[in-house]
Steps between C-alpha positions, in 0.01 A plus 500: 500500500757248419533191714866636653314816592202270641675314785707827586166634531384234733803431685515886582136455639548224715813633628316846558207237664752349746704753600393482901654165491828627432427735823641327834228313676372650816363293845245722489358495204498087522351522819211743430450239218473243692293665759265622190503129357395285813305824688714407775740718697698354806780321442574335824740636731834433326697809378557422133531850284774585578682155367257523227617771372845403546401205267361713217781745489764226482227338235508779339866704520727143550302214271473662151156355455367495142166658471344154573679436815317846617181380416598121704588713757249748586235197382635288769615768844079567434423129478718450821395803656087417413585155680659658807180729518303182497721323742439765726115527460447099577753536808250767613192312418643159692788583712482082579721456198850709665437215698585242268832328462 
């Protein structure tokens, strides 16, 4: 195969490979990985889907992100989202800290 044909060959893969990230990102799919990645499930009390998903679609239909901004993207909503499962967890486990100025 020449080289030419190689990196088509490749760059069809990959692109083949990351085609869900050219999907819009879901809430729900983000939050069932973060709930999967910390094996925690309450997030508090605050309403936030909705607004999150008003986030993503605007992410996704008004920013033009490349192909690495969707991967920054999802990588950090589950980051934030894994830290407000957290958040919640030690307000649970010592209620003192709401407390706290």
């Amino acid at each position: 195969m020449p080289p030419t044909s190689a990196l088509f060959h490749i760059a069809d893969t990959l692109s083949d490979a990351l085609a869900p990230m050219r999907e819009p990102i879901n809430a729900d799919e983000l939050i069932a990985l973060a709930r999967r990645r910390t094996g925690l499930t309450d997030f508090g009390g605050t309403p936030f889907k909705a607004p999150l998903q008003n986030l993503l679609q605007a992410c996704f239909e008004d920013a033009n992100l490349s192909l690495v901004g969707r991967i920054a993207t999802r990588w950090d909503v589950v980051r934030f989202l894994s830290n407000l499962l957290r958040l919640a967890e030690e307000e649970k486990r010592a209620p003192e800290i709401l407390a706290e100025p």
